[in-house]
BALOBA-1460 file (C-alpha; in Angstrom, 3 decimals):
// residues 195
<rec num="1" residu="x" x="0.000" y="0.000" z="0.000"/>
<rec num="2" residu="x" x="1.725" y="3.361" z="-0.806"/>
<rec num="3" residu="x" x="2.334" y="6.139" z="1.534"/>
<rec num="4" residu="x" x="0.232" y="8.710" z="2.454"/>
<rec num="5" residu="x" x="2.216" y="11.989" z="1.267"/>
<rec num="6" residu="x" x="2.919" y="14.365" z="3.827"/>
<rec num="7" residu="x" x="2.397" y="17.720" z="1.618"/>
<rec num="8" residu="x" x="-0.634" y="19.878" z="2.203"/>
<rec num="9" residu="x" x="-3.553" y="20.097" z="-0.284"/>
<rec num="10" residu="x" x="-2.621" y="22.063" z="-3.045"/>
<rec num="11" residu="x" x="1.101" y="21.662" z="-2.634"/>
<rec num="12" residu="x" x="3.662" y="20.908" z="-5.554"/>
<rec num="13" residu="x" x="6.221" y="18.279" z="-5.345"/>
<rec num="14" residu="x" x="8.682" y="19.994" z="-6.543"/>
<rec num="15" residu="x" x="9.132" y="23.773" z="-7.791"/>
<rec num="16" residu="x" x="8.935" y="23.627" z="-11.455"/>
<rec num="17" residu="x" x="11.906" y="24.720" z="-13.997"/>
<rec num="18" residu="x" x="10.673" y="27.941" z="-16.065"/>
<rec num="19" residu="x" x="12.271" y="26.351" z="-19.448"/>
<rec num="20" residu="x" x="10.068" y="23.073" z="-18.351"/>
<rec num="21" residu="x" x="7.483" y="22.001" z="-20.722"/>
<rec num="22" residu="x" x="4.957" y="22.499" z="-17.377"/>
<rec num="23" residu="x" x="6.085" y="25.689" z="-17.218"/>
<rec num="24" residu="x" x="4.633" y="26.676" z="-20.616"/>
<rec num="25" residu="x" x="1.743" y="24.506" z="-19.967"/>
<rec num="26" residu="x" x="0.612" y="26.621" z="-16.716"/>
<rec num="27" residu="x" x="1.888" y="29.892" z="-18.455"/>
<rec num="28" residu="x" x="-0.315" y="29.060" z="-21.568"/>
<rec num="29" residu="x" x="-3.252" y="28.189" z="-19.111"/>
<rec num="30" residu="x" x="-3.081" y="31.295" z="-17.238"/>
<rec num="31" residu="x" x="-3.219" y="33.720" z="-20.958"/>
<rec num="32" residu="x" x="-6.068" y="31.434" z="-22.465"/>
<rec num="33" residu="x" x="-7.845" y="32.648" z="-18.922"/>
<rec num="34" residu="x" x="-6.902" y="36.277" z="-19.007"/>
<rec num="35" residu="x" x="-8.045" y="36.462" z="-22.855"/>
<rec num="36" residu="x" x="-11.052" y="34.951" z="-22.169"/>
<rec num="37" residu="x" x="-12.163" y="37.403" z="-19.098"/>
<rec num="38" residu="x" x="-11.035" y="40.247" z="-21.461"/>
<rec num="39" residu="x" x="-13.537" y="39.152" z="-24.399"/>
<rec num="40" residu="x" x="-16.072" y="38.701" z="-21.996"/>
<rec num="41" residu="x" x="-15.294" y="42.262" z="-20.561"/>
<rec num="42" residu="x" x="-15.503" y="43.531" z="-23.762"/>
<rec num="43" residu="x" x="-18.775" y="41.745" z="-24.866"/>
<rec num="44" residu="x" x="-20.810" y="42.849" z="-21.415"/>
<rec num="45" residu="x" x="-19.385" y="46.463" z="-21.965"/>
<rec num="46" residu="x" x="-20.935" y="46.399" z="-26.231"/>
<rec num="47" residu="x" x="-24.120" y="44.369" z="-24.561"/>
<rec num="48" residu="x" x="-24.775" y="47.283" z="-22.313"/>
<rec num="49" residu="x" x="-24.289" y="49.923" z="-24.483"/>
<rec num="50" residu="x" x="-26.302" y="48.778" z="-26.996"/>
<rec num="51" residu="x" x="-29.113" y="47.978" z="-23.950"/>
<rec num="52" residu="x" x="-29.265" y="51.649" z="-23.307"/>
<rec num="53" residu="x" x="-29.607" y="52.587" z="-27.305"/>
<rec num="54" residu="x" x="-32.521" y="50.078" z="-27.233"/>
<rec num="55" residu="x" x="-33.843" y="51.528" z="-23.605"/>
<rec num="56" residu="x" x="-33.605" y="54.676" z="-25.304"/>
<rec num="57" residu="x" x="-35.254" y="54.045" z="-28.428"/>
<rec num="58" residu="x" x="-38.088" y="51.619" z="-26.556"/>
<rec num="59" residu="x" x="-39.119" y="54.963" z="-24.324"/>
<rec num="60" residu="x" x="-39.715" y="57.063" z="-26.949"/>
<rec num="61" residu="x" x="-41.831" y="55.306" z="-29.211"/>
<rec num="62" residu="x" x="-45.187" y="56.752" z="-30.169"/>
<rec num="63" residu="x" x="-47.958" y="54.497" z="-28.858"/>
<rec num="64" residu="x" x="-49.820" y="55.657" z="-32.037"/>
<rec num="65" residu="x" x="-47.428" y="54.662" z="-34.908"/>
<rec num="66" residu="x" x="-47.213" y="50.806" z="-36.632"/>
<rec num="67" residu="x" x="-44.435" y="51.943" z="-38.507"/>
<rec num="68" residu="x" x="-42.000" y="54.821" z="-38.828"/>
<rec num="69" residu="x" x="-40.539" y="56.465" z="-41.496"/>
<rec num="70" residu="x" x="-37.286" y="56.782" z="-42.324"/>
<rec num="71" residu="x" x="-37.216" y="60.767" z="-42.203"/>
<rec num="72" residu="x" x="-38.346" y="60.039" z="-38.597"/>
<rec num="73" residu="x" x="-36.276" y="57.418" z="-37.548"/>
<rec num="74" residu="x" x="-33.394" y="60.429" z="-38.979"/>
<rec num="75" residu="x" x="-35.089" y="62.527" z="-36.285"/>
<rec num="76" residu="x" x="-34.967" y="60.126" z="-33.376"/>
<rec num="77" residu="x" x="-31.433" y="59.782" z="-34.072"/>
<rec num="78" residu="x" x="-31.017" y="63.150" z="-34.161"/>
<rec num="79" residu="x" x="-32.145" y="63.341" z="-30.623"/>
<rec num="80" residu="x" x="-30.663" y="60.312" z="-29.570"/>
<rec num="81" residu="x" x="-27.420" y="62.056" z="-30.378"/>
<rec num="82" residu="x" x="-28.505" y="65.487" z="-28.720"/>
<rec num="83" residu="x" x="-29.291" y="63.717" z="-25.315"/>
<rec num="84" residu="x" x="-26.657" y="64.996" z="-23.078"/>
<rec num="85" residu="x" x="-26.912" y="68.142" z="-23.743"/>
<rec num="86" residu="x" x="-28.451" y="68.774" z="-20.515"/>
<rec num="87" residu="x" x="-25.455" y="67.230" z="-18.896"/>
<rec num="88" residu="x" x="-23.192" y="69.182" z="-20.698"/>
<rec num="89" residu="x" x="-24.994" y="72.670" z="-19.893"/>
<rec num="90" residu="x" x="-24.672" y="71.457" z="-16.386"/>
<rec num="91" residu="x" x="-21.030" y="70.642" z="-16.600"/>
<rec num="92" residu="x" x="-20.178" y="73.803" z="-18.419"/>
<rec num="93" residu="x" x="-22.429" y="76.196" z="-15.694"/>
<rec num="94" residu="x" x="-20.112" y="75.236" z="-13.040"/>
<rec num="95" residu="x" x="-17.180" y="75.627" z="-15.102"/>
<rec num="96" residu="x" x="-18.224" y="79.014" z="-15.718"/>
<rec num="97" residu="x" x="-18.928" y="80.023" z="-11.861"/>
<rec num="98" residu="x" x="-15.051" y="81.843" z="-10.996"/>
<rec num="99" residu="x" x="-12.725" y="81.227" z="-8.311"/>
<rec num="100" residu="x" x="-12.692" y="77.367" z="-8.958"/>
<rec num="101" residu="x" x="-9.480" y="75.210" z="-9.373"/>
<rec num="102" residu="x" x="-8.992" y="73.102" z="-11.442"/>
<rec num="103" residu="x" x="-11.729" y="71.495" z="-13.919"/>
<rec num="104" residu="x" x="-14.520" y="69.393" z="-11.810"/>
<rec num="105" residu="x" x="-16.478" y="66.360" z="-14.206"/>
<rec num="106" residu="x" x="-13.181" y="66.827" z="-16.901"/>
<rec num="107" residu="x" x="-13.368" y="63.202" z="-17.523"/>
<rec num="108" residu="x" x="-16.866" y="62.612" z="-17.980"/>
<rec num="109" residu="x" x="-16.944" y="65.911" z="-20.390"/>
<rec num="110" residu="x" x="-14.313" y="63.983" z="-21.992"/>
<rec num="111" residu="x" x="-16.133" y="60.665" z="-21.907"/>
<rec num="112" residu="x" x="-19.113" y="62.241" z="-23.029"/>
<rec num="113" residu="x" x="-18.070" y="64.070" z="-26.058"/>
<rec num="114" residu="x" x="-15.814" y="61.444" z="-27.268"/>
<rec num="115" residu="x" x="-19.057" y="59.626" z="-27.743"/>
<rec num="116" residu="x" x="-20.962" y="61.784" z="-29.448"/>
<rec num="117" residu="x" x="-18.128" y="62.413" z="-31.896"/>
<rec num="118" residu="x" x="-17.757" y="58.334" z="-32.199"/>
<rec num="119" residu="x" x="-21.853" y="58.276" z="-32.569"/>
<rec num="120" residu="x" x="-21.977" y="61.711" z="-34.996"/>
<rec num="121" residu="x" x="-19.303" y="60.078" z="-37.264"/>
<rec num="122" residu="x" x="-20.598" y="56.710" z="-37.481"/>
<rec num="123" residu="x" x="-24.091" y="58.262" z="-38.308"/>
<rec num="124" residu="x" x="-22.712" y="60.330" z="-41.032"/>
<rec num="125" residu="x" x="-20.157" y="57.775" z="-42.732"/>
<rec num="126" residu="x" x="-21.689" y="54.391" z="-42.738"/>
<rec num="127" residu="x" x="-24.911" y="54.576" z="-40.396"/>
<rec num="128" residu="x" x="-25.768" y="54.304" z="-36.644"/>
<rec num="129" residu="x" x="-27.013" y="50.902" z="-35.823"/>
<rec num="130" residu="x" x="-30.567" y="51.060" z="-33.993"/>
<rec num="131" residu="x" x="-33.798" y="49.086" z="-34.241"/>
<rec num="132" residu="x" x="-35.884" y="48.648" z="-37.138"/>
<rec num="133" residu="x" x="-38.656" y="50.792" z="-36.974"/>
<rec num="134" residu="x" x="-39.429" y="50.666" z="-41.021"/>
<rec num="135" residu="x" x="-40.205" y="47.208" z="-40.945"/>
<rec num="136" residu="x" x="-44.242" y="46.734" z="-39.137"/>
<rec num="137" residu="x" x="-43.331" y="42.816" z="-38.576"/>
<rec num="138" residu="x" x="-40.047" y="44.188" z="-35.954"/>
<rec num="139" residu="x" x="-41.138" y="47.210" z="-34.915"/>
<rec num="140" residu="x" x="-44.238" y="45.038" z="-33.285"/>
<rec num="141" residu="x" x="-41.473" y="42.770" z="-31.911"/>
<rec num="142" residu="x" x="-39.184" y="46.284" z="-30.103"/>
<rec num="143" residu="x" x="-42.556" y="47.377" z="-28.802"/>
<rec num="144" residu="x" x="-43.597" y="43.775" z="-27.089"/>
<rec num="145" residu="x" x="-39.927" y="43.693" z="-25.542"/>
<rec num="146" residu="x" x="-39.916" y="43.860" z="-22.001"/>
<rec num="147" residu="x" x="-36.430" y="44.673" z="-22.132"/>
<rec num="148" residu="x" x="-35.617" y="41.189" z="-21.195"/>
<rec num="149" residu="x" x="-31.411" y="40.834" z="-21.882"/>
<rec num="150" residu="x" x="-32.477" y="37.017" z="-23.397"/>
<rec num="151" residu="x" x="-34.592" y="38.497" z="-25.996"/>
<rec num="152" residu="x" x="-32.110" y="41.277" z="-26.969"/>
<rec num="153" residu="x" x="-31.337" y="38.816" z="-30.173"/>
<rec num="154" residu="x" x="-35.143" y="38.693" z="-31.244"/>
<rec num="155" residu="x" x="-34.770" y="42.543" z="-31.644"/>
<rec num="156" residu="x" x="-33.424" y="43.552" z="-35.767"/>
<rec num="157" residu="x" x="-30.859" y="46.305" z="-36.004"/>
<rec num="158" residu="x" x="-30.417" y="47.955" z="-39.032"/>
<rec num="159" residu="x" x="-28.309" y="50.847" z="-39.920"/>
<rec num="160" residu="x" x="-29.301" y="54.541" z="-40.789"/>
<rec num="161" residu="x" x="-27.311" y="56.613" z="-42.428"/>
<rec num="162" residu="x" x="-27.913" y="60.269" z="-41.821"/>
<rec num="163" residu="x" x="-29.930" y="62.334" z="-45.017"/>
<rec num="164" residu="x" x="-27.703" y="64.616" z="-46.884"/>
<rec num="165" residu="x" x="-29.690" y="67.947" z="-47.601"/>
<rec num="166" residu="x" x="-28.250" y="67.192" z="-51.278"/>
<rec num="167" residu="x" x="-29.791" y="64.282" z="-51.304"/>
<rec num="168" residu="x" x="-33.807" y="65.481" z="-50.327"/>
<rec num="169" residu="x" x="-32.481" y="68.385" z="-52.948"/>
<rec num="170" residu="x" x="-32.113" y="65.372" z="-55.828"/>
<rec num="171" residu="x" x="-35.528" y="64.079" z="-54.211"/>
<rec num="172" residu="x" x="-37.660" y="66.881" z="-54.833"/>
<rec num="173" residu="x" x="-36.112" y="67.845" z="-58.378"/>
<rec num="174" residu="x" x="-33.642" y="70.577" z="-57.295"/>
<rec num="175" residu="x" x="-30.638" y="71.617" z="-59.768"/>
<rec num="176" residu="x" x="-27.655" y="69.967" z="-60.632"/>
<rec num="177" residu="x" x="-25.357" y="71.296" z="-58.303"/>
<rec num="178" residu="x" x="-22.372" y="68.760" z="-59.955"/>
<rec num="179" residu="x" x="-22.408" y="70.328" z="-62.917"/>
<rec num="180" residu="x" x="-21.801" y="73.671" z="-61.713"/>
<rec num="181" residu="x" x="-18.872" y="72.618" z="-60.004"/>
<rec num="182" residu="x" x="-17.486" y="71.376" z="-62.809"/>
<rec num="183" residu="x" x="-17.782" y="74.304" z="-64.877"/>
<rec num="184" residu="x" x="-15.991" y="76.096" z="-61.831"/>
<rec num="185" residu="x" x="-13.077" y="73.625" z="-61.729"/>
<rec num="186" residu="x" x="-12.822" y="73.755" z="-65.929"/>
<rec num="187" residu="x" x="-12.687" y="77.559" z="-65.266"/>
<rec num="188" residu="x" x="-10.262" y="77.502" z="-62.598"/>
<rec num="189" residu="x" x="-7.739" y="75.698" z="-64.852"/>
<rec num="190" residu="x" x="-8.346" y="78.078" z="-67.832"/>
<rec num="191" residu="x" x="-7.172" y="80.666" z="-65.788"/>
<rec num="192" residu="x" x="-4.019" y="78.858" z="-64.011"/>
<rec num="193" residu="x" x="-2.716" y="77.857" z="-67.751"/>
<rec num="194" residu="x" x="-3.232" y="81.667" z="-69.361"/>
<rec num="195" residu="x" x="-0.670" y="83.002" z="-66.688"/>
């Protein structure tokens, strides 16, 4: 019958060599655990901004509509984006009062506007991500939602890009404004070559 061993629970044997092949193992181990709490980090911290989008979104929904437009989903947005300007009035009232050191709420002016540049820019370029109000069959399902976190996948995103006033311009029949740049740039070089 072998011997009971006399080290304590938990105990190694022996220290292990760091060029050991058990070295790498444990080392190896201990990254695979650090990358995975970092992705999961990183997923709760998308997961709950995009909660408080759809929070946002969810609260201000006309009880009257089946469907929205997409001129007034473009207005939503638009005061999605605008909605800490409150916060920022605030902020920049006691910034204004005198004999104060130093800048109080610096980082969450920071924080704050460093979103709504991200948000403004993404909006602009290649469209802000919210629900789907155009479509009747998913806008019934983002009004049902009790904002339950397991049916956050039932809810359809789709992205809006913001209206360019050239673009309701085209819309409603307005002039060629291309073509008169043109004839500005053709004009421009006319000029540069004569001198």
């Amino acid at each position: 019958m072998p011997k009971a061993s006399n080290l304590k629970l938990g105990q190694q044997r022996k220290p292990v060599h760091p060029s050991s092949r058990k070295a790498a193992q444990l080392t190896r181990g201990a990254q695979r655990k650090e990358k995975r709490s970092l992705r999961e980090s990183e997923r709760s911290i998308r997961q709950n901004a995009l909660l408080e989008k759809l929070y946002w979104f969810h609260d201000r929904l006309d009880p009257d509509k089946t469907v929205y437009t997409k001129g007034e989903v473009c207005q939503l947005i638009e005061l999605y984006l605008e909605r800490f300007d409150d916060e920022l009035e605030q902020i920049d009232i006691v910034h204004s009062i005198k004999n104060r050191q130093g800048r109080q709420h610096a980082s969450r002016e920071a924080a704050i506007k460093t979103t709504l540049e991200k948000e403004r820019n993404e909006y602009e370029t290649c469209g802000l991500e919210v629900p789907d109000l155009m479509n009747g069959k998913h806008f019934r399902i983002f009004r049902a939602w009790n904002r339950d976190v397991r049916y956050l996948t039932a809810i359809k995103l789709t992205c809006v890009k913001a209206r360019k006033i050239s673009d309701v311009t085209d819309e409603a029949g307005g002039a060629n404004q291309l073509g008169d740049k043109d004839e500005e740039i053709d004009d421009s070089d006319s000029d540069s070559e004569n001198t």
